[in-house]
VOBALUM-154827 format. One record per residue (C-alpha): chain; x, y, z. Coordinates in Angstrom, 2 decimals, decimal comma. Example, Ala and Ser with C-alpha at 12.3 -4.5 7.8 and 13.67 -1.06 7.14 Angstrom:
VOBALUM-154827
[pt 'A'; [12,30; -4,50; 7,80]]
[pt 'A'; [13,67; -1,06; 7,14]]
This chain:
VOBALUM-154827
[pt 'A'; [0,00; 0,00; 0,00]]
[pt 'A'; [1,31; 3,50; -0,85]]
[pt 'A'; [2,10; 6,01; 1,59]]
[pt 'A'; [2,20; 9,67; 2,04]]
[pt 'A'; [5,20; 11,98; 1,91]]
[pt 'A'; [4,55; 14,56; 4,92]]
[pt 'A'; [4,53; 18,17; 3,51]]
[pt 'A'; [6,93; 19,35; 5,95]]
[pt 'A'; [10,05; 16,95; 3,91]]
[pt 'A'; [10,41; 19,62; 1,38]]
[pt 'A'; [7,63; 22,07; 2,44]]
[pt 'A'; [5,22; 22,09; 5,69]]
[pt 'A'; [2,60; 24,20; 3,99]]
[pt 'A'; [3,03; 27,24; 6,23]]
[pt 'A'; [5,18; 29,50; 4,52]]
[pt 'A'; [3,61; 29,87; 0,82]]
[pt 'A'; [6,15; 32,14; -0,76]]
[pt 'A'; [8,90; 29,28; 0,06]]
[pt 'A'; [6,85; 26,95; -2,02]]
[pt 'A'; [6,50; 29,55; -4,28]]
[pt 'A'; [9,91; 29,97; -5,05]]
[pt 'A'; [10,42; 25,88; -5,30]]
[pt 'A'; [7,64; 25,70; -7,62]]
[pt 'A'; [9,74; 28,72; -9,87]]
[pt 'A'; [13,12; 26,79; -9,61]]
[pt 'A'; [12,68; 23,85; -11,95]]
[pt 'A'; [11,46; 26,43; -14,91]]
[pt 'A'; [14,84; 28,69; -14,24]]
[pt 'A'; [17,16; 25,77; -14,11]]
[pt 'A'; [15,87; 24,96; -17,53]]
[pt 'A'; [15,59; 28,21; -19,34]]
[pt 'A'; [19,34; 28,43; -18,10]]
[pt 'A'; [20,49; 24,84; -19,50]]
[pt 'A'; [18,56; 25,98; -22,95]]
[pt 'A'; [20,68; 28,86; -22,96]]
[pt 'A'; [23,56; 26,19; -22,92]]
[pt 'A'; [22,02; 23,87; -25,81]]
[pt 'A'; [22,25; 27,49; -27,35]]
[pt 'A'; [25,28; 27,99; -27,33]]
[pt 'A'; [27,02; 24,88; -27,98]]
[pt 'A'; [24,74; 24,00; -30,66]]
[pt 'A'; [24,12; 27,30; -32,27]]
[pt 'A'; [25,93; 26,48; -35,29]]
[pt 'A'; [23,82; 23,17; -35,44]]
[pt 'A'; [20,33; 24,38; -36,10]]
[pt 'A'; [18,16; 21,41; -36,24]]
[pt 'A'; [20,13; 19,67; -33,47]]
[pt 'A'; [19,48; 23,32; -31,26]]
[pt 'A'; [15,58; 23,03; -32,23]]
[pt 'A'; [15,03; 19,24; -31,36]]
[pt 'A'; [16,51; 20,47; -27,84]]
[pt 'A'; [14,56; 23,65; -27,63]]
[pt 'A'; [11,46; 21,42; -28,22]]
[pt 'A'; [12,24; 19,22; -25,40]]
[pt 'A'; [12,59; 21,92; -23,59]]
[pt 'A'; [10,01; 23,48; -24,36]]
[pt 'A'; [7,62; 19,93; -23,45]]
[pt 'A'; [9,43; 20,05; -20,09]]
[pt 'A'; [7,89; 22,63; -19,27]]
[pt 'A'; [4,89; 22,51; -20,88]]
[pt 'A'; [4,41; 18,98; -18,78]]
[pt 'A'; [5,43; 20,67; -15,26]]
[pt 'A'; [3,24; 23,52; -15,76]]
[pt 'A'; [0,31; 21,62; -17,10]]
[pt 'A'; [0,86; 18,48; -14,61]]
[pt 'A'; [1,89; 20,32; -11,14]]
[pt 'A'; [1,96; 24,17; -11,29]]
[pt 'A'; [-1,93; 24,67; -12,86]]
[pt 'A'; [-3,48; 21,79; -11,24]]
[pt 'A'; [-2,38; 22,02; -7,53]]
[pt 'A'; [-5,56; 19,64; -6,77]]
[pt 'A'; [-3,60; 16,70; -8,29]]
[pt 'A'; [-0,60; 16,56; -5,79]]
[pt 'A'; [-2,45; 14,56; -3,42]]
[pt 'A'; [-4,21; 12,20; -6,33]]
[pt 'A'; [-1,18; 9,15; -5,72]]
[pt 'A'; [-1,39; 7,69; -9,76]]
[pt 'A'; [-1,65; 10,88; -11,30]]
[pt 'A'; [1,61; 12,29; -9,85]]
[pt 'A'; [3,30; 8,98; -10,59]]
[pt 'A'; [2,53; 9,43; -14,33]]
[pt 'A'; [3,87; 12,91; -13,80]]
[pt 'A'; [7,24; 11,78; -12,36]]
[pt 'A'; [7,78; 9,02; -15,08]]
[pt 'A'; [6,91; 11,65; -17,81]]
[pt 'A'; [9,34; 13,69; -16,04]]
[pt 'A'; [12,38; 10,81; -15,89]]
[pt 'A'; [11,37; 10,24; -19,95]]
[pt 'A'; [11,95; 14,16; -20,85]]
[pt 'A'; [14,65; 14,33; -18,58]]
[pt 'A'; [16,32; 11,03; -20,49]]
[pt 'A'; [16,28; 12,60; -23,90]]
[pt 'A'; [17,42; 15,55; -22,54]]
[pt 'A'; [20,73; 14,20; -21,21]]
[pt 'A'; [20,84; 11,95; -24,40]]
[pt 'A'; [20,44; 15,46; -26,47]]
[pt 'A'; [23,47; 16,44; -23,78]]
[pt 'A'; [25,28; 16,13; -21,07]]
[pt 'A'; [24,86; 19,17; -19,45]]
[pt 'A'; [20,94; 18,36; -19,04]]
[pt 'A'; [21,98; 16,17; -15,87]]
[pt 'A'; [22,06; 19,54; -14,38]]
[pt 'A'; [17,99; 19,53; -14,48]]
[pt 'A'; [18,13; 16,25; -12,35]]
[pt 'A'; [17,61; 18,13; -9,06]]
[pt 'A'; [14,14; 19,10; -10,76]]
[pt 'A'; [13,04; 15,40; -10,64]]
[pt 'A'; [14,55; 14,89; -6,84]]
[pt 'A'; [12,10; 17,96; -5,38]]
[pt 'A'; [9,09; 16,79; -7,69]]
[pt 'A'; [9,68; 12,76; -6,57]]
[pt 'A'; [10,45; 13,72; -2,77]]
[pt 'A'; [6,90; 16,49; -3,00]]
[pt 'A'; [4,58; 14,30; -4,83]]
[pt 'A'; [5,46; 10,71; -4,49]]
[pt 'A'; [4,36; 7,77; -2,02]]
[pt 'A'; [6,02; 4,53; -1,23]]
[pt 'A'; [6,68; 2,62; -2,83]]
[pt 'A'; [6,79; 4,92; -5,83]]
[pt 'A'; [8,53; 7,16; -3,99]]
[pt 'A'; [12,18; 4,82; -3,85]]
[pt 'A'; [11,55; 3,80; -7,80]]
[pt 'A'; [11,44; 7,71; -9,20]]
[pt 'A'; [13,88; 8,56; -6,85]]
[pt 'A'; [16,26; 5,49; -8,12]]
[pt 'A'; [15,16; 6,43; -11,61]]
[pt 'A'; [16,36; 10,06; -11,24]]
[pt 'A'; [19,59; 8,96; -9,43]]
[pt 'A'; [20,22; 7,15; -12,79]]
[pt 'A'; [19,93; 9,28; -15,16]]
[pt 'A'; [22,28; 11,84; -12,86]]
[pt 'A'; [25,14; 9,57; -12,38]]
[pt 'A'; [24,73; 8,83; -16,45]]
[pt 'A'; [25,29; 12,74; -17,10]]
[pt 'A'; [28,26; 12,74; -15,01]]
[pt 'A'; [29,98; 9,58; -16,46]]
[pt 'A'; [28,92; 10,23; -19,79]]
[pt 'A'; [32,84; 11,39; -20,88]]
[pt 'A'; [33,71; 7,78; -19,58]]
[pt 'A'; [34,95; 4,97; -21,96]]
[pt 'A'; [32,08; 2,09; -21,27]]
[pt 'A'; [34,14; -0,04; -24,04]]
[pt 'A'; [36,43; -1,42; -21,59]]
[pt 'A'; [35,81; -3,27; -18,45]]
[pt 'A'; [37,50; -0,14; -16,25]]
[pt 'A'; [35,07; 2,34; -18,04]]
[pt 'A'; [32,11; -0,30; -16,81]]
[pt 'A'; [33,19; -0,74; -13,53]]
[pt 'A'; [33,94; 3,29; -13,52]]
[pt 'A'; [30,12; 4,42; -14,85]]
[pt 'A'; [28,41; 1,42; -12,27]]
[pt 'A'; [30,40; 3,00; -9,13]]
[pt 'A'; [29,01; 5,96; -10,41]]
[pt 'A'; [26,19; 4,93; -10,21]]
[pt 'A'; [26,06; 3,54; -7,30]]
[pt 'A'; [27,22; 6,36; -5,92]]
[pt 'A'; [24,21; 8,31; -7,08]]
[pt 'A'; [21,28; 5,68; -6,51]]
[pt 'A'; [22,62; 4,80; -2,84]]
[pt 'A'; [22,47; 7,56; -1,15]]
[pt 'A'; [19,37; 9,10; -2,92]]
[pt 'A'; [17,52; 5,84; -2,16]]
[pt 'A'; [18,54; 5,77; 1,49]]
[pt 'A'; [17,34; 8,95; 1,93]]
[pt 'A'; [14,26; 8,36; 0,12]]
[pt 'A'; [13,68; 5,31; 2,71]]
[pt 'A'; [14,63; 7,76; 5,54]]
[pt 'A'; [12,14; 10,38; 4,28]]
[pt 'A'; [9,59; 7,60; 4,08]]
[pt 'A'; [10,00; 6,52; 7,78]]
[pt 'A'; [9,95; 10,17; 8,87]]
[pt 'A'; [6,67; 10,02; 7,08]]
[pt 'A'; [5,23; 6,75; 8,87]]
[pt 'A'; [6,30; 8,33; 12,60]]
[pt 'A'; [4,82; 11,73; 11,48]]
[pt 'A'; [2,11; 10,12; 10,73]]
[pt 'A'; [1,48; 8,02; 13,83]]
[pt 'A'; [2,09; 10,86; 15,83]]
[pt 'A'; [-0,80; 12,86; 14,11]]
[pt 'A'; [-3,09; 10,22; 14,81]]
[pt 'A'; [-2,28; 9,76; 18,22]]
[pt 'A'; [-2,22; 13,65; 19,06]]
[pt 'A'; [-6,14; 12,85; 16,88]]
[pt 'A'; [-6,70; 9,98; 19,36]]
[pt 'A'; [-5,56; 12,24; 22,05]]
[pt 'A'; [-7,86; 15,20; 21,21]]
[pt 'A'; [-10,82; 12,58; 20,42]]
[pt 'A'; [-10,28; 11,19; 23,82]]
[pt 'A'; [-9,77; 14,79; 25,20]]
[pt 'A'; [-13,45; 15,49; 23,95]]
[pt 'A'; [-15,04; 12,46; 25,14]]
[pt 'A'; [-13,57; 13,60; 28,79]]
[pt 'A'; [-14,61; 16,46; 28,79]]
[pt 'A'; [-18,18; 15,63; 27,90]]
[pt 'A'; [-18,02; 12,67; 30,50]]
[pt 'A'; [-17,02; 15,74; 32,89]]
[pt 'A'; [-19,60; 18,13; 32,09]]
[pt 'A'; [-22,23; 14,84; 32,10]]
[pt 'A'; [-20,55; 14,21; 35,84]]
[pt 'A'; [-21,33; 17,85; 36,71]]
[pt 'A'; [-24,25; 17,60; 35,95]]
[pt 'A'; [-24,90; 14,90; 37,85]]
[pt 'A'; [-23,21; 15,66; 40,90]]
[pt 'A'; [-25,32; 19,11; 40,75]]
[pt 'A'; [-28,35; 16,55; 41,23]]
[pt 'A'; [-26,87; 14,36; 43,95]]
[pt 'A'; [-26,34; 18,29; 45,57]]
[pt 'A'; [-29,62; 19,20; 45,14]]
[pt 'A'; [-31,12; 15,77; 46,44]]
[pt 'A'; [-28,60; 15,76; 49,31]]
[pt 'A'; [-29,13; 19,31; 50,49]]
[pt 'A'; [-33,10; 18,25; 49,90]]
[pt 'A'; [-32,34; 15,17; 52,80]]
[pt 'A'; [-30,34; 17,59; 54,86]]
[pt 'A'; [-33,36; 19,92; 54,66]]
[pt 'A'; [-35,68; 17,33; 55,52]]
[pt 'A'; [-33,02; 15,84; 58,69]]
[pt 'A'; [-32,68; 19,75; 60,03]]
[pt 'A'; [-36,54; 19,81; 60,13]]
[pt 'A'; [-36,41; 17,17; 61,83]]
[pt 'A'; [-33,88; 17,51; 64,38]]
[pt 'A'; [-35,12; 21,01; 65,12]]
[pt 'A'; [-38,85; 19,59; 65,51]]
[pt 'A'; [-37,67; 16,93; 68,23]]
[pt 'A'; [-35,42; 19,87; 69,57]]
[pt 'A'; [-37,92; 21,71; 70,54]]
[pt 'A'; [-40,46; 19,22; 71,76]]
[pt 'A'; [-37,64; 17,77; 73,56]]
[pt 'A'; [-36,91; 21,57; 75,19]]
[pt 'A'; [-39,16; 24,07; 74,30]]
[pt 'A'; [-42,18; 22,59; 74,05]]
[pt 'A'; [-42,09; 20,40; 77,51]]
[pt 'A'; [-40,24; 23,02; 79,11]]
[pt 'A'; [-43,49; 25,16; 78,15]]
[pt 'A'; [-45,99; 22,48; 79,37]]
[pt 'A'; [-44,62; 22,44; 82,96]]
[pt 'A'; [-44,90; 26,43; 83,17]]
[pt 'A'; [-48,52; 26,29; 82,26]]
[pt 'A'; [-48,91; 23,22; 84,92]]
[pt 'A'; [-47,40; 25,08; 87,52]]
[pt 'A'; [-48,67; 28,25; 87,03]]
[pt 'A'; [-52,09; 26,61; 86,96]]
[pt 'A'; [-51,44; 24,80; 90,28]]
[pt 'A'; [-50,39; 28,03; 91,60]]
[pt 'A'; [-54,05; 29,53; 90,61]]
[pt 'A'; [-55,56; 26,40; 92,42]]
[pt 'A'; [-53,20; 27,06; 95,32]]
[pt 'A'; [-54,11; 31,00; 95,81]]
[pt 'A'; [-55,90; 30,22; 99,23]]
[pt 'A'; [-51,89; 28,59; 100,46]]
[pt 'A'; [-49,45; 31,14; 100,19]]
[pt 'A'; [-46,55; 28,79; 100,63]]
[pt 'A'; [-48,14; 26,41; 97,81]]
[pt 'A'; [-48,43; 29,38; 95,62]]
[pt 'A'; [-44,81; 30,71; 96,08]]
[pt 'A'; [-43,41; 27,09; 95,40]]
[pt 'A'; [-45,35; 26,72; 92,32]]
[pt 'A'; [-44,71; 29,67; 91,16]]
[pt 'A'; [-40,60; 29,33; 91,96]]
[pt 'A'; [-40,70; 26,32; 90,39]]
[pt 'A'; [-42,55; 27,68; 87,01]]
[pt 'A'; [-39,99; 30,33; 86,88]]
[pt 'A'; [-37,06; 27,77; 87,12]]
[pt 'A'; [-38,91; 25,94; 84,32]]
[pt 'A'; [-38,70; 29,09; 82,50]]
[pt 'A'; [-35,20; 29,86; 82,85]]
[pt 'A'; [-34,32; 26,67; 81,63]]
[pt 'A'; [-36,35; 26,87; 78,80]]
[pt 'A'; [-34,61; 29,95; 77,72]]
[pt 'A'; [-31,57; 28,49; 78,21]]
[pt 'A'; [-32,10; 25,74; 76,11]]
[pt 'A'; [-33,83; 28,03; 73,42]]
[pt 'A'; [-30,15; 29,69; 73,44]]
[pt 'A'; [-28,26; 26,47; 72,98]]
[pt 'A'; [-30,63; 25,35; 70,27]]
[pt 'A'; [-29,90; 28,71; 68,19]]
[pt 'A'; [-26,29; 28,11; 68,35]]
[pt 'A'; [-26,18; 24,82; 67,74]]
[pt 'A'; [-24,58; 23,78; 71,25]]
[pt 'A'; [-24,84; 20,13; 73,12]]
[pt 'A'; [-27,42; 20,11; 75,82]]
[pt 'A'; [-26,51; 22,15; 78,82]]
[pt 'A'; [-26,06; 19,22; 81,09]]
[pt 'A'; [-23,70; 17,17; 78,45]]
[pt 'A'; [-21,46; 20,61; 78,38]]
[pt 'A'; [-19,89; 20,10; 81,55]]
[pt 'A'; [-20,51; 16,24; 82,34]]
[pt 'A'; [-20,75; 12,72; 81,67]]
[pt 'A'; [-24,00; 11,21; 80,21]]
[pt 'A'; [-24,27; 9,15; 83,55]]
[pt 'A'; [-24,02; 12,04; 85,46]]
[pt 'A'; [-26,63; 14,77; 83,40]]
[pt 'A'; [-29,01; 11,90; 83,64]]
[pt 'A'; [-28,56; 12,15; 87,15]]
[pt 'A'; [-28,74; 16,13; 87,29]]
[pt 'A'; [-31,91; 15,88; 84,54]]
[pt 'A'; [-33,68; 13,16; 87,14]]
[pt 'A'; [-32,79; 15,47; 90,17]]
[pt 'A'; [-34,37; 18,43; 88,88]]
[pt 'A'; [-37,41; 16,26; 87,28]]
[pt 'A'; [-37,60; 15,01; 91,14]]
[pt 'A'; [-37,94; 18,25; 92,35]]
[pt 'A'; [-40,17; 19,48; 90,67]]
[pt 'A'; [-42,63; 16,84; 90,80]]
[pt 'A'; [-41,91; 15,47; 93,83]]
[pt 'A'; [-41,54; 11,58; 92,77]]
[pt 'A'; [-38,75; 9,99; 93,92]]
[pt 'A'; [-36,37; 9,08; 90,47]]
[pt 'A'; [-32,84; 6,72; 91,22]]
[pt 'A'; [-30,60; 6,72; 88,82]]
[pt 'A'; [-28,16; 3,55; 88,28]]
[pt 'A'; [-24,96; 3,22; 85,81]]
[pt 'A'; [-23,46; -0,56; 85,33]]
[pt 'A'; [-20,91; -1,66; 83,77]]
[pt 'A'; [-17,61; -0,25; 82,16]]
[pt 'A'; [-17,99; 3,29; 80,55]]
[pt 'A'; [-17,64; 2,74; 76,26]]
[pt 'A'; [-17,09; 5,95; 74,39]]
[pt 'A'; [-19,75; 7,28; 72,80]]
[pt 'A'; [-20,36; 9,76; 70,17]]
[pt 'A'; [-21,76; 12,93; 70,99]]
[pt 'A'; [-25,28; 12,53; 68,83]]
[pt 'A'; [-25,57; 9,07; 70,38]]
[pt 'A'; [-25,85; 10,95; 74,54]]
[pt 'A'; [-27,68; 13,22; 72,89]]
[pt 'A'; [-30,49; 10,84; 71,90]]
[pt 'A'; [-30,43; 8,69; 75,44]]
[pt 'A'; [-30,70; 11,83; 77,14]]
[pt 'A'; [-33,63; 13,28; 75,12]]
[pt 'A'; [-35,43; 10,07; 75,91]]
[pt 'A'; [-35,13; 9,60; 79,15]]
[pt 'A'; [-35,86; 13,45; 79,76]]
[pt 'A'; [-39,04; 12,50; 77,17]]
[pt 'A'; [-40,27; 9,51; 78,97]]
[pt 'A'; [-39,66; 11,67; 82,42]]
[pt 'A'; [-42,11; 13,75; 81,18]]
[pt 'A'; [-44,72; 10,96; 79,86]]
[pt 'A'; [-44,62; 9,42; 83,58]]
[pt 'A'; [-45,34; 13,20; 84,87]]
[pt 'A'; [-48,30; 13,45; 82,75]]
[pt 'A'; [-49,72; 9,85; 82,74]]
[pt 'A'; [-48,32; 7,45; 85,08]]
[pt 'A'; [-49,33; 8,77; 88,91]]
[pt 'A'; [-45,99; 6,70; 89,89]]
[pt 'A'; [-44,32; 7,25; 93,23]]
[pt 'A'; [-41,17; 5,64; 91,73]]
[pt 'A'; [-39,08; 5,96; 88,63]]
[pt 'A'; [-35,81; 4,03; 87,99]]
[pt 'A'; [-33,51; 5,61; 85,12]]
[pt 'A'; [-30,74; 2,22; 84,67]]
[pt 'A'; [-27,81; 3,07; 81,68]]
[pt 'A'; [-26,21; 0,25; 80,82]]
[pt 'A'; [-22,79; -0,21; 79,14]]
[pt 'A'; [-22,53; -3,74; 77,82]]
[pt 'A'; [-20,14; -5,29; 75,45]]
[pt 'A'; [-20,75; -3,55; 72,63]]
[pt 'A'; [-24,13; -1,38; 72,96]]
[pt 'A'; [-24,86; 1,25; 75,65]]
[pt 'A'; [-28,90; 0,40; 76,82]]
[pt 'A'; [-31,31; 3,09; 78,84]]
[pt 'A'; [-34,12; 1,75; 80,81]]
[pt 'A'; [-36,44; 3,98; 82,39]]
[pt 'A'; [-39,20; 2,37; 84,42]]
[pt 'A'; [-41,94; 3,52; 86,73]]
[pt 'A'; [-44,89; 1,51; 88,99]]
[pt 'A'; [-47,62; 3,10; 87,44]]
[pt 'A'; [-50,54; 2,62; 86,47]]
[pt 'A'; [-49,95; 1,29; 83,15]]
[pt 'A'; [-51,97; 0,46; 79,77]]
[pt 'A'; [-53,03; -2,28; 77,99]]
[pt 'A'; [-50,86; -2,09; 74,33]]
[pt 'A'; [-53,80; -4,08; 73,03]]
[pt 'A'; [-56,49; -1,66; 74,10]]
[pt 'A'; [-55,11; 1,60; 74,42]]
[pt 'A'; [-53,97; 3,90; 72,49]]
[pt 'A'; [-49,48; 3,86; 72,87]]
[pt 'A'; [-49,55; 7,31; 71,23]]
[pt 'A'; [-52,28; 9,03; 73,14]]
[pt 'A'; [-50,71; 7,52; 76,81]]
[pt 'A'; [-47,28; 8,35; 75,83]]
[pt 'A'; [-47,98; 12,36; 74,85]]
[pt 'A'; [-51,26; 12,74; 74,30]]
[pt 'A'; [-51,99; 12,17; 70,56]]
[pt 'A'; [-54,64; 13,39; 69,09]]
[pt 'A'; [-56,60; 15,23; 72,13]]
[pt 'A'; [-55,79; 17,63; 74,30]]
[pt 'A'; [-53,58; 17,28; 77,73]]
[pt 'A'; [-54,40; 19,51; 80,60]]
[pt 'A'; [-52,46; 22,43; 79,01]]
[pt 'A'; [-54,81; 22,64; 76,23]]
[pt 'A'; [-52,63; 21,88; 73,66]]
[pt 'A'; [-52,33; 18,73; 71,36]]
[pt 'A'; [-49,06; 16,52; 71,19]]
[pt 'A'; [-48,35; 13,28; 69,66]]
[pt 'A'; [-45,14; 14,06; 68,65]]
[pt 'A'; [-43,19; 11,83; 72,15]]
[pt 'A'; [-43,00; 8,53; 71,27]]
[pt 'A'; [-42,02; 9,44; 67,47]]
[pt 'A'; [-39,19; 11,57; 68,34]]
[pt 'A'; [-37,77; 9,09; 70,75]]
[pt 'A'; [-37,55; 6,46; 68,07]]
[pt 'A'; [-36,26; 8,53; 65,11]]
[pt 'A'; [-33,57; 9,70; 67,87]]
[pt 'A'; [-32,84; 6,21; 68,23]]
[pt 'A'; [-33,32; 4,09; 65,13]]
[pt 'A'; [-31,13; 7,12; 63,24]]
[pt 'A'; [-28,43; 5,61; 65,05]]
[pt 'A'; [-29,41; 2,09; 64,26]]
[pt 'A'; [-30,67; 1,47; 67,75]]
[pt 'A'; [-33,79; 0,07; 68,88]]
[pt 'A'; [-36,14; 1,17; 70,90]]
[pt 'A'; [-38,94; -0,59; 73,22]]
[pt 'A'; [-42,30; 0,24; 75,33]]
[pt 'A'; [-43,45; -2,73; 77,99]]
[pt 'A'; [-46,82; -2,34; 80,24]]
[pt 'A'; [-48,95; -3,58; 81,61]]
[pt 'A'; [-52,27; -2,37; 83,79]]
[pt 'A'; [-51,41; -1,53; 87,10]]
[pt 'A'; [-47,59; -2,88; 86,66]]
[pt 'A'; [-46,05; 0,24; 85,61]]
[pt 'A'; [-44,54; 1,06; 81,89]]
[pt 'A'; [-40,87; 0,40; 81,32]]
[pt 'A'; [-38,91; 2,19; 77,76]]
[pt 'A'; [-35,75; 0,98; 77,18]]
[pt 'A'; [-33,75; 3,00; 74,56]]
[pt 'A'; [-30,67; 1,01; 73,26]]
[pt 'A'; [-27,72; 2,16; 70,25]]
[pt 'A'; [-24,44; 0,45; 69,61]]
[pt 'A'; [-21,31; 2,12; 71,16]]
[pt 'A'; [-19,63; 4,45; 69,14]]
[pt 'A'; [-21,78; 5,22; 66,47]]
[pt 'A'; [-22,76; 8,27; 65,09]]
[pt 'A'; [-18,75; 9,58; 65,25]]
């Protein structure tokens, strides 16, 4: 299979008045050897005009054959026939004379611009001839000196042409292989970067549907926040402040009710704080979750007046801040459901560290429900009617178990009438970190 020369062997296409000039050359160099034929044959006239005429066809052919038609030079069989018709005119014109082997560089730029391998080593070889013929055509080919003379000649000519000819063709082949790789490079190059932009485009969604679940989570987390502070915080104001109206006739009753609905409210506030900054529960800042359970049941005991132990076993595991977090919000949660449901005189608060889980259990003596008879929601916080304080809640036992189960705990509610209720909150150690 034939090959292409690359431009840039005798002309890389970029500057056009080089090529210009290259294209000019061959027509010089033989207006200057006619003026030769001229004047050695000038005394020979039909001799002078046959050379003239070749001449005259030589250029005729290049102009007609390469200069005109500039569309041919990459048609492979056309320039082929113009080389050969090229080596045939330049024959008879070193035949006609010697000094015609001067017009031989002619046929090297036109084989080296236009030809492709194989052609390329055969008009180059056929050129290379005709050259080292001009320049041992004073030689005596009679004897076997004179033939040994005009093939070193020869040789001379043909072998280095036609190495560099095969050199010019393998600086075509790695020319070539490194425009289609830089091709493959830019093809792959394009096919990046519309993987990337598809990628973008993607990860843009996976944003939007991510900062969509973080939405959703905040919601969330700020909803149980502030029935977990706010909200319950707000429910024992109201219930003191209304035992303080039914206490009116007992000043002492009064003033404790009222002491104790203004503690409620400080704390509330406090908590309100935290919340808007972002901040771990006020009794987790400064302590242990064995010991804020402790201060959170202490308080809780106070106020109500029910008498609430609080028991830690086993060795203390590490555990991630979101993870105390959601054992304290329960027990502080169930705290409050035995406040407003239970009528217990007792209330033990057990946190457990076992192997590889950290367990609350907070239990009262009660008097209890029926699961299979009662409504868990409405006993629990009150779903769907309204508590004492007038308002509606429902929202107790739900926060307590996405608390839990978003750390891939579990969480459980036992009872039974007249035996007390017992919720026992339980998440693997060290999750949530």
């Amino acid at each position: 299979m034939s090959e292409p020369m690359p431009r840039s062997w005798l002309d890389d296409g970029s500057n056009t008045g080089r090529e210009r000039v290259a294209n000019t050359v061959p027509y010089g160099l033989l207006l200057i050897l006619a003026g030769v034929s001229v004047a050695f044959k000038h005394s020979a006239p039909g001799a002078l005009l046959i050379d003239l005429v070749l001449c005259l066809v030589a250029a005729v052919w290049m102009l007609a054959m390469f200069t005109l038609r500039p569309d041919w030079r990459d048609r492979p069989m056309v320039m082929v026939v113009f080389v050969a018709g090229m080596v045939v005119i330049t024959a008879l014109l070193i035949v006609r004379g010697s000094w015609f082997g001067a017009f031989t560089p002619a046929g090297y730029y036109y084989s080296f611009r236009v030809l492709r391998w194989p052609w390329l080593v055969l008009g180059v070889g056929s050129i290379a001839v005709l050259a080292g013929s001009a320049q041992a055509s004073g030689i005596d080919r009679s004897t076997v000196l004179g033939v040994a003379t005009y093939v070193g000649v020869l040789l001379v000519n043909v072998g280095p042409m036609c190495g560099l000819a095969w050199l010019a063709w393998r600086a075509a082949r790695r020319n070539d292989e490194r425009n289609q790789t830089l091709q493959a490079l830019s093809e792959a190059n394009s096919r990046l970067t519309l993987s990337l932009a598809e990628n973008a485009v993607l990860h843009q969604q996976l944003l939007d549907q991510a900062r969509e679940a973080g939405v959703l989570d905040e919601r969330q987390r700020m909803a149980r926040e502030i029935h977990d502070t706010l909200a319950q915080g707000l429910t024992g104001i109201i219930t003191q402040l209304q035992a303080a109206e039914h206490a009116s006739a007992d000043p002492n009753a009064w003033q404790r009710h009222i002491t104790a609905a203004t503690g409620l409210a400080r704390e509330s506030l406090t908590e309100a704080r935290r919340s808007v900054h972002a901040l771990r529960p006020e009794p987790l800042r400064t302590a242990r979750l064995s010991e804020a359970l402790t201060e959170v049941a202490s308080r809780w005991s106070a106020l109500h007046g029910i008498t609430a132990q609080v028991t830690t076993t086993g060795s203390v595991l590490p555990l991630a801040p979101e993870a105390e977090l959601a054992l304290l919000r329960t027990a502080q949660e169930a705290l409050a459901n035995v406040a407003k449901h239970a009528r217990a005189s007792r209330v033990g608060v057990t946190l457990s560290y076992l192997e590889h889980e950290v367990a609350l259990d907070v239990r009262d003596d009660g008097r209890g429900f029926d699961p299979d008879r009662e409504d868990l929601m409405k006993l629990t916080d009150s779903a769907g009617s309204r508590g004492t304080d007038g308002m509606s809640g429902g929202f107790g036992l739900i926060a307590m178990r996405q608390r839990i189960e978003g750390l891939r705990g579990t969480l459980q509610v036992e009872s039974e009438p007249g035996l007390g209720t017992a919720i026992s909150a339980c998440v693997p150690a060290g999750v949530g970190a």
